[in-house]
C-alpha positions in Angstrom: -5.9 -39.1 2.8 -2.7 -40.5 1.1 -2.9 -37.0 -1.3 -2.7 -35.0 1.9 -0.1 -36.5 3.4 2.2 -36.3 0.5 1.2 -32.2 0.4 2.4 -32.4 4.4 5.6 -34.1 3.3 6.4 -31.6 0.7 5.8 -28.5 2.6 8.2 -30.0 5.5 10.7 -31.4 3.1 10.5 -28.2 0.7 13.8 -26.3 0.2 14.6 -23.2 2.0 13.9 -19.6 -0.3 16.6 -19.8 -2.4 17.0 -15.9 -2.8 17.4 -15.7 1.0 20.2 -14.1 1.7 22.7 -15.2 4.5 22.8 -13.3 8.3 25.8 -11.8 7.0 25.1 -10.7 3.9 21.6 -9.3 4.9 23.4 -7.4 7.6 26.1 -5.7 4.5 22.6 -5.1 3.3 20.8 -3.4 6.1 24.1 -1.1 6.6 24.1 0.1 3.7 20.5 1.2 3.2 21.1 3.1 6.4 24.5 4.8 5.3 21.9 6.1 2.4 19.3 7.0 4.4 21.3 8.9 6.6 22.5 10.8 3.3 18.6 11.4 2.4 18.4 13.0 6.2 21.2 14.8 5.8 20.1 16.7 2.7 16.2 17.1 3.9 18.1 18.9 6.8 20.1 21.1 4.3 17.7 21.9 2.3 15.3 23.4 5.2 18.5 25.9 5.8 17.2 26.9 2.2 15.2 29.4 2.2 12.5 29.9 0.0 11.2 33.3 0.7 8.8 32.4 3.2 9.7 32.9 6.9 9.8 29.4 9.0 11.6 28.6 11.8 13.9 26.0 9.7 15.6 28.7 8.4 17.5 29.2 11.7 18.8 25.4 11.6 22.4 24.9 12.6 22.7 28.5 14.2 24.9 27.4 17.2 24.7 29.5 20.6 27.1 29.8 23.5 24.6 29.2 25.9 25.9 29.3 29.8 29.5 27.8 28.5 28.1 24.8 25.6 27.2 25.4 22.5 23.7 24.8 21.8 21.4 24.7 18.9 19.2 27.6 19.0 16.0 25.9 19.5 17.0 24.7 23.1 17.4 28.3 23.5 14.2 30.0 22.5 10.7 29.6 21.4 10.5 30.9 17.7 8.0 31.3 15.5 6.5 33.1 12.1 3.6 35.2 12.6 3.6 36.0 9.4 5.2 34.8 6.0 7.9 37.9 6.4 9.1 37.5 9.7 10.6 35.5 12.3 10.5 35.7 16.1 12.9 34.2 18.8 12.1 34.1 22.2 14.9 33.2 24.5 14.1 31.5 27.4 16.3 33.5 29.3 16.5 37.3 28.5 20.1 37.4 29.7 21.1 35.3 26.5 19.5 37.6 24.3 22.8 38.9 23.0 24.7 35.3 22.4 21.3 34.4 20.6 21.5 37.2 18.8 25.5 37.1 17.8 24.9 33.6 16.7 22.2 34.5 14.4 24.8 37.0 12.9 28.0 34.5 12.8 26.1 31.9 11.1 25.7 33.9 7.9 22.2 33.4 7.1 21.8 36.8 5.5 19.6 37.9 8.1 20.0 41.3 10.4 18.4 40.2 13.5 16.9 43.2 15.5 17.4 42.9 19.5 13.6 44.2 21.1 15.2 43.6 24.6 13.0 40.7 25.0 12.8 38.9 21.7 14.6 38.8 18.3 12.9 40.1 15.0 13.9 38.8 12.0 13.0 40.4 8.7 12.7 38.3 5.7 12.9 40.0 2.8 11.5 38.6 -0.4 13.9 36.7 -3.0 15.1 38.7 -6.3 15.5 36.4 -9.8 18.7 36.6 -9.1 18.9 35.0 -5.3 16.4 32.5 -6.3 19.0 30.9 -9.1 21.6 31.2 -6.6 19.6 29.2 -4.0 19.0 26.8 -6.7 22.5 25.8 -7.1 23.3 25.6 -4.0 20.4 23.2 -3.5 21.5 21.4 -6.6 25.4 21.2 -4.7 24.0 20.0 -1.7 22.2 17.5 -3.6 25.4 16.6 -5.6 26.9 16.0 -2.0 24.4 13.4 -0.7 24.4 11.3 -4.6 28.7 11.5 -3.8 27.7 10.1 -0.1 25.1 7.5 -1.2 27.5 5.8 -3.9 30.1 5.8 -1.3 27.7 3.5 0.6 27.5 1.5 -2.6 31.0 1.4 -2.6 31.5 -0.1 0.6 28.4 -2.6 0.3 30.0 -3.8 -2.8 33.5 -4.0 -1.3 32.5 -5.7 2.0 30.6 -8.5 -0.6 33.7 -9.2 -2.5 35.5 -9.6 0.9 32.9 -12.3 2.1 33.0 -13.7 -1.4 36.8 -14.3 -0.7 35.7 -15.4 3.0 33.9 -18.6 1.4 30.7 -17.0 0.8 29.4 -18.8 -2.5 29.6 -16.7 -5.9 25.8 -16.2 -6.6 24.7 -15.1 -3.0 28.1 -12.7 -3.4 26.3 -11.2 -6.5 22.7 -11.5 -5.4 24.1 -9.4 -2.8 25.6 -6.3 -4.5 22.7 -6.2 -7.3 20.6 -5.7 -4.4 23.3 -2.9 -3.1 22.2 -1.4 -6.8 18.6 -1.6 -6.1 18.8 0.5 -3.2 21.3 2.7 -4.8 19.1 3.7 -7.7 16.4 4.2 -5.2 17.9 6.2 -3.1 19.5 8.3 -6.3 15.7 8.6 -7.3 14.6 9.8 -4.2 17.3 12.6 -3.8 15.9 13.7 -7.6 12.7 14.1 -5.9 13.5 16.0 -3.0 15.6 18.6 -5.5 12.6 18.9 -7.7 10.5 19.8 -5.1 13.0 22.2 -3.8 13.5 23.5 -6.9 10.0 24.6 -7.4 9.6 25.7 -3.7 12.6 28.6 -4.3 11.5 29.4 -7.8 8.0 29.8 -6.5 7.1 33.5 -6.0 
């Protein structure tokens, strides 16, 4: 009986994690794992304007279309989809747009030539030489580049806002604790953006 109540006393009386970190700190935290996952989205997005080869309706991301006097993105436009690995339909919604759909497929630069059927867009995709694929390669490798740059900017700014707390009165060792954990999720996130390139990688070099 008396061994039981000295475990209750202990449990009530025991002190509080002591790798907890404070409100503010865990908030620095929680920014700046969504400044870098907003970098990992970014580039996932990127790397669908990729293309591999294969048709898919990604590969008409960010085409932009003047559609009755705002700018849309093209899927809000149009049905599209790949019947086959070598083409690519879009179906506007409305048949009087045709034409803007079809301009912005042109402006955005995609290498495409869209052909206007009257009632829906066909897009050719013609396979990748050696040559392309190495091209697409880099670029993928820039883009990744890009989100790394953007992801230990975050790091950057989680480390700078724990020195400013640190200054603030927040005690040296949670200021610390704080910005190796800023680390943590930098390498992760570093990690993951080597993943996603890999993959890509081998998606374009695929034949």
């Amino acid at each position: 009986m008396y061994g039981i109540l000295i475990k209750t006393i202990f449990l009530f009386c025991k002190p509080l994690n002591p790798y907890a970190m404070t409100e503010e700190a865990q908030f620095v935290l929680d920014s700046t794992e969504e400044n870098m996952q907003n970098a990992l989205m970014h580039l996932e997005k990127e790397f669908n304007k990729i293309r591999a080869g294969k048709a898919s309706p990604a590969m008409l991301g960010g085409v932009l279309v003047e559609y009755y006097g705002t700018t849309v993105p093209i899927e809000q436009t149009s049905n599209i989809n790949t019947p086959d690995p070598r083409q690519i339909i879009v179906q506007p919604f409305d048949k009087s747009s045709i034409n803007a759909i079809e301009k912005a497929i042109l402006a955005a630069n995609l290498g495409f030539n869209p052909q206007n059927e009257g009632e829906l867009i066909r897009i050719n995709v013609p396979p990748l030489t050696e040559e392309r694929r190495k091209d697409l390669v880099k670029r993928a490798k820039n883009e990744a580049e890009e989100a790394k740059i953007s992801i230990r900017n975050a790091r950057r700014q989680g480390n700078d806002e724990a020195k400013k707390m640190e200054k603030d009165g927040l005690p040296e060792d949670d200021a610390k604790r704080l910005i190796e954990k800023v680390q943590e999720l930098t390498d992760k996130y570093i990690q993951e953006v080597d993943k996603l390139l890999d993959l890509k990688e081998k998606d374009i070099m695929t034949v």
